[in-house]
VMD Tcl script that draws the C-alpha trace (Angstrom):
set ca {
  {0.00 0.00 0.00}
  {2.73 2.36 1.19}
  {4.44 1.33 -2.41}
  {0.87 2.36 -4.59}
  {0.77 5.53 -2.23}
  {3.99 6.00 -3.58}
  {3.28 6.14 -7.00}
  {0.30 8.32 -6.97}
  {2.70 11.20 -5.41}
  {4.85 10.96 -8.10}
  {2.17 11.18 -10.77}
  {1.06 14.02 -9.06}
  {4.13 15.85 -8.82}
  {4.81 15.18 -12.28}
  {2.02 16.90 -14.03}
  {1.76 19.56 -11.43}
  {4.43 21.22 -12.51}
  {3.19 21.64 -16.06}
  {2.48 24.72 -17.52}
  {1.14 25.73 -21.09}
  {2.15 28.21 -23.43}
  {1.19 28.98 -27.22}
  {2.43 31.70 -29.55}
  {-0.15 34.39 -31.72}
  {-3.03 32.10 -30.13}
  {-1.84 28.92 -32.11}
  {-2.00 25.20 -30.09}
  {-1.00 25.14 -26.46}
  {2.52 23.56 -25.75}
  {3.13 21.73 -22.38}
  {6.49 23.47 -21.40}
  {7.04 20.91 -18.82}
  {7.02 17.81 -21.44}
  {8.61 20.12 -23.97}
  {11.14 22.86 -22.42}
  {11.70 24.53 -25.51}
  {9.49 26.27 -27.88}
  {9.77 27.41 -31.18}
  {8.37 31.48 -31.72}
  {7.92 31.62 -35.25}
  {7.24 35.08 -35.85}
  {6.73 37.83 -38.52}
  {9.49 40.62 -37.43}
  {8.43 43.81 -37.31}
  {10.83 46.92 -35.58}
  {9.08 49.28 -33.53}
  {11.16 52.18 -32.55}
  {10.21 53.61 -29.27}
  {12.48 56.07 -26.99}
  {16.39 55.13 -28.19}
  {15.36 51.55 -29.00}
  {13.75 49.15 -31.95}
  {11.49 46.96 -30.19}
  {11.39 43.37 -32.10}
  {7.55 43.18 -30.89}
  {6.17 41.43 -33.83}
  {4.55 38.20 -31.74}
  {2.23 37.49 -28.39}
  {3.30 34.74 -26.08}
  {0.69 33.49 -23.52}
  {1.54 31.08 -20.43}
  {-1.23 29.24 -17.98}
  {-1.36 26.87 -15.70}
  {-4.19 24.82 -16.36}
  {-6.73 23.97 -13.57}
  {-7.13 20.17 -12.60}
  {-3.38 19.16 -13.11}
  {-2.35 19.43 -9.40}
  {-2.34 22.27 -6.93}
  {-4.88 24.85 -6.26}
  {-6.59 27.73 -7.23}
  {-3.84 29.37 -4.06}
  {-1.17 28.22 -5.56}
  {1.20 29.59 -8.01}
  {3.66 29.38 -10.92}
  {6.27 31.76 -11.61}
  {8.68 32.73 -14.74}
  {11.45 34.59 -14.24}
  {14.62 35.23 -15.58}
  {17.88 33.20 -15.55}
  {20.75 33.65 -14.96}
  {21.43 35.05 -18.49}
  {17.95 35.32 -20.05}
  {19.13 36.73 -23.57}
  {21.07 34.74 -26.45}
  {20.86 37.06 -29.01}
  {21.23 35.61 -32.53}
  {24.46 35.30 -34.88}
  {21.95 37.93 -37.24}
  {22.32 40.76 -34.09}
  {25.77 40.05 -33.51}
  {26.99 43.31 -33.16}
  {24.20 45.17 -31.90}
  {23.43 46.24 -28.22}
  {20.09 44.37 -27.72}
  {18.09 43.23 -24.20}
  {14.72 42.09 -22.95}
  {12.04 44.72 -22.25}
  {10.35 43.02 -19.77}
  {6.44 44.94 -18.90}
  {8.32 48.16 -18.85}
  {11.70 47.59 -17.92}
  {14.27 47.64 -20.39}
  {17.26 44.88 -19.39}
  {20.35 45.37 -21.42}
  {21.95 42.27 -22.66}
  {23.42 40.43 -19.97}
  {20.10 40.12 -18.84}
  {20.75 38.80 -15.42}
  {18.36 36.86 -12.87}
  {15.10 37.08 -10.58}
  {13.04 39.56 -12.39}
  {9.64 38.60 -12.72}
  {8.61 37.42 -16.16}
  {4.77 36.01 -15.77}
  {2.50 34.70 -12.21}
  {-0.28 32.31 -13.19}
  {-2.40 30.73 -11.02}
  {-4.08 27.22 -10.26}
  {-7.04 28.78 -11.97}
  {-6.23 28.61 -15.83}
  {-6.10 32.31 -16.20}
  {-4.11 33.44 -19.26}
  {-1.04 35.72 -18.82}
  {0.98 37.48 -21.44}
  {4.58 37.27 -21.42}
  {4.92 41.10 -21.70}
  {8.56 40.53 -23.16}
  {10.20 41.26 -26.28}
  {13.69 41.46 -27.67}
  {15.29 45.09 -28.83}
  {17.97 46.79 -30.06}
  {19.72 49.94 -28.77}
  {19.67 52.66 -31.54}
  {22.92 54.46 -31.83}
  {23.35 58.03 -33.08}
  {26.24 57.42 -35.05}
  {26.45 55.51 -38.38}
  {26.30 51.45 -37.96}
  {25.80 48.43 -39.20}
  {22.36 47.70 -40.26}
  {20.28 44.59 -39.75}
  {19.57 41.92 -42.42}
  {17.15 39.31 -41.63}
  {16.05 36.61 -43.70}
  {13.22 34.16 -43.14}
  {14.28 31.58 -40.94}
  {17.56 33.28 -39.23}
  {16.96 33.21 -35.05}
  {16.79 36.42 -33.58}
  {17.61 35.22 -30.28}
  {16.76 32.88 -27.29}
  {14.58 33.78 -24.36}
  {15.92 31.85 -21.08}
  {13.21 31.72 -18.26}
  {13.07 29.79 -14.82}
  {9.63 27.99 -14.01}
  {9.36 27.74 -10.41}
  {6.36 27.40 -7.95}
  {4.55 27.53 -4.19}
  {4.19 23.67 -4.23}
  {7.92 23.23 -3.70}
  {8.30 21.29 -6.54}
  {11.27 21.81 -8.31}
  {12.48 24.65 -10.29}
  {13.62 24.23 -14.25}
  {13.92 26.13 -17.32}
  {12.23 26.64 -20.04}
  {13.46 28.49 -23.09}
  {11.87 30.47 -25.87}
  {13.37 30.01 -29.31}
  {12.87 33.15 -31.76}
  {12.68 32.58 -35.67}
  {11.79 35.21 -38.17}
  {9.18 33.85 -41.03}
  {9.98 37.04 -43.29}
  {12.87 38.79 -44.85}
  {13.25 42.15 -42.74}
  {15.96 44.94 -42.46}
  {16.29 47.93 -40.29}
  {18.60 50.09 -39.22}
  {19.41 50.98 -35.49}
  {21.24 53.99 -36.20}
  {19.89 57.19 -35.70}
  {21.89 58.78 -38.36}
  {19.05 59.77 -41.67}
  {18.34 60.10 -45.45}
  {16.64 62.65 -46.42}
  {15.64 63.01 -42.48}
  {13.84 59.49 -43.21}
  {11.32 61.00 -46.12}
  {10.13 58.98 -48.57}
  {11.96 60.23 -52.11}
  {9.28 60.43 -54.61}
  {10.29 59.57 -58.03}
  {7.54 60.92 -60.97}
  {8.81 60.47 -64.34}
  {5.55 61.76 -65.80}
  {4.54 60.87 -69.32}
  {6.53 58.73 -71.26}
  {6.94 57.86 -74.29}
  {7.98 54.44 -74.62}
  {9.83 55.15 -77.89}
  {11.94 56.92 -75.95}
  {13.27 54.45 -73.71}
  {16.17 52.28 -73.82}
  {17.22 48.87 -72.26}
  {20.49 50.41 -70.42}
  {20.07 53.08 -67.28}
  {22.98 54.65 -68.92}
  {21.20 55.55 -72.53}
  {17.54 56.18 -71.51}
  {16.62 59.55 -72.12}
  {14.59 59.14 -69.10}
  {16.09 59.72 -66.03}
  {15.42 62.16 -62.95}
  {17.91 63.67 -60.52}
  {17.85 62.89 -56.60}
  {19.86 64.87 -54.29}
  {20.32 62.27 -51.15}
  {20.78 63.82 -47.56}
  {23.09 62.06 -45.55}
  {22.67 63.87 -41.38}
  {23.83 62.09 -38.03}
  {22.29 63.58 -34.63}
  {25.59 64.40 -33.63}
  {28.39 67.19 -33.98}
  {31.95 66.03 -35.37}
  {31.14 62.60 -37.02}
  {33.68 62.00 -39.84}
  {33.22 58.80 -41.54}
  {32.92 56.60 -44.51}
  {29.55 55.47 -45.14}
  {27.78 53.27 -47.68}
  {24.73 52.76 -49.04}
  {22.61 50.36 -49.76}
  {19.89 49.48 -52.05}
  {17.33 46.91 -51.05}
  {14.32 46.23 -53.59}
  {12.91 43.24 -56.08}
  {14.95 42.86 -59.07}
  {13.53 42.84 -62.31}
  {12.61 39.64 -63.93}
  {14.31 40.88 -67.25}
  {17.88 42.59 -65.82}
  {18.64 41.70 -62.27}
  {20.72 45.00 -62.24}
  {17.23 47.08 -61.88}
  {14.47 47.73 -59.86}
  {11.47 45.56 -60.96}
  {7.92 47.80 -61.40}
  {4.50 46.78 -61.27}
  {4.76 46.57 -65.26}
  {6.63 43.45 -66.15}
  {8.57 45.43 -69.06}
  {9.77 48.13 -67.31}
  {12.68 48.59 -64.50}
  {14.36 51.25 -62.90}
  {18.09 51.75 -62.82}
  {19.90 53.78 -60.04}
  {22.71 55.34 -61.59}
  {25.85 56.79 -59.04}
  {28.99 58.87 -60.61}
  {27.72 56.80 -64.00}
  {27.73 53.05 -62.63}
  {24.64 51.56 -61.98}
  {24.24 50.08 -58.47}
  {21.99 46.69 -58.75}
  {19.17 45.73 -55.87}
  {21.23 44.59 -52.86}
  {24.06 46.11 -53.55}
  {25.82 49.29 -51.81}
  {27.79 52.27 -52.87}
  {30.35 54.20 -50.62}
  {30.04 57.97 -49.49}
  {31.19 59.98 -46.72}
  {30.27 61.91 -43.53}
  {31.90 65.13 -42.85}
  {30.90 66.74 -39.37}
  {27.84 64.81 -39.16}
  {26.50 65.78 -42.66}
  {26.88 64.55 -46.50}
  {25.28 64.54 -49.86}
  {25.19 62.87 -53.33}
  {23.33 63.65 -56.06}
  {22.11 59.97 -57.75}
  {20.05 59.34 -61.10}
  {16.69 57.07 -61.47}
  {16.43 55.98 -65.12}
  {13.33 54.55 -66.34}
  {14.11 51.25 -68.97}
  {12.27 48.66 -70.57}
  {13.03 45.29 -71.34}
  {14.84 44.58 -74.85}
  {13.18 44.80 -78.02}
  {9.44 44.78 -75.77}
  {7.26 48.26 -76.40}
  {5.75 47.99 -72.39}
  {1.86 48.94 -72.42}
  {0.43 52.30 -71.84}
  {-0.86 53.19 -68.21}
  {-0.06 53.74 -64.66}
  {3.47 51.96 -62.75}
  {4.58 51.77 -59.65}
  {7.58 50.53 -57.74}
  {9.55 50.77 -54.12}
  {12.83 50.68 -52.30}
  {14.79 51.14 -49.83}
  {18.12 53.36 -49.11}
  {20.00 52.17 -46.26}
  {23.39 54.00 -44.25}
  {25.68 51.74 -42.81}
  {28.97 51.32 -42.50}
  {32.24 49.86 -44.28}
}
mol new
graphics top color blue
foreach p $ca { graphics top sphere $p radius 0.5 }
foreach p [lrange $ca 0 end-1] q [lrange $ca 1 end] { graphics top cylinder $p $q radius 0.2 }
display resetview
């Protein structure tokens, strides 16, 4: 008897100490069972007082009722020892935890409070999200691509029904290409550059940025917050390629591209140019040229198409 006893204690401590979590309100995950879990999440950067706040996903924790304990008792997350692994994609880059309010700079260190659930199945947000420090001098920017990890959330379960503590561990992929840049330093003081060609003729355009008589001028803005910055800076173009010259911009008309054009040489989609800072300030005038697709006369109407500038450094 004392044996059977026996037994039904340890079942009882074994699923006790079982709590739930689930990610943008997909299936619940036993993080007992399973310490790990992967956050699969579309980035987005929010930037909010000196910092980009990677708060693109909503983690919820409970402990359901039934499984052992109380409606008294309680389960607490909080953080480790070191609660931040950033990923090889921030490497670089001052990030932390912001945990409800409080903004942890990485080493994030132990004992602060991450989530309290109770024995009654009541759901609790994990108010926490990675970030990363903005700087107000020209930096490195950030490149994500779907699937890279942003980082790894380490958290300590522990409870009032003196079970024992573990961790558990939130793993943080991005499901979407994503760039930003964490410097404070601006184009154009961060404006969107409209680009109007106007009418066109489409006799009048060529396949090569260089010989297309249609082209417009853009003088680009480069400012940093601070006095006395003297650097080299590039610049980078991020945008779809065209599906007839992967050295242009692709448009919303399938025979037309546009070409940006810097001291003559074109500079292709995801590629960069280099420039310069003098005392915090800079400027280069750049050409758009409009081109269609060889030997194709592109039909009449409205076209669109985007991009994006980005400062960095060597």
């Amino acid at each position: 008897m004392k044996c059977l006893v026996g037994v039904l204690l340890l079942l009882l401590a074994n699923t006790a100490s079982a709590i739930y979590c689930r990610v943008d309100g997909g299936p619940w995950q036993n993080m007992t069972d399973n310490r790990y879990m992967d956050v699969n999440v579309f980035v987005r950067a929010s930037p909010v007082n000196g910092r980009i706040e990677l708060d693109g996903y909503r983690i919820e924790c409970k402990y359901p009722p039934g499984v052992g304990g109380g409606p008294n008792d309680r389960f607490y997350l909080w953080t480790s020892d070191n609660s931040l692994t950033p990923g090889g994609v921030l490497f670089g880059h001052q990030t932390g935890l912001r945990i409800g309010g409080n903004h942890l700079d990485y080493p994030v260190g132990p004992n602060m409070t991450v989530a309290q659930m109770t024995g009654d199945g009541g759901i609790k947000v994990l108010d926490t999200y990675m970030y990363v420090n903005t700087t107000r001098v020209p930096g490195k920017y950030v490149d994500i691509k779907a699937g890279n990890r942003l980082g790894i959330m380490w958290f300590r379960l522990d409870n009032t029904l003196q079970l024992p503590s573990h961790l558990v561990s939130f793993w943080i992929y991005a499901i979407n290409d994503f760039y930003f840049q964490p410097s404070t330093c601006t184009i154009n003081d961060n404006a969107p550059i409209d680009v109007d060609f106007g009418p066109v003729d489409a006799l009048n355009l060529d396949a090569s940025p260089g010989a297309t008589s249609v082209k417009r001028v853009v003088s680009l803005r480069y400012s940093c917050p601070d006095f006395g910055i003297n650097t080299p800076i590039t610049i980078t173009l991020k945008g779809a390629r065209s599906s007839f010259w992967s050295s242009v911009l692709a448009t919303s008309n399938d025979d037309l591209g546009v070409g940006l054009l810097r001291n003559g040489s074109v500079v292709p989609p995801e590629s960069l140019y280099t420039s310069n800072i003098y005392n915090s300030a800079g400027v280069d005038d750049v050409i758009f040229a409009l081109v269609r697709r060889s030997g194709s006369l592109p039909a009449a109407g409205p076209f669109s198409g985007s991009a994006t500038l980005i400062m960095g450094l060597p």
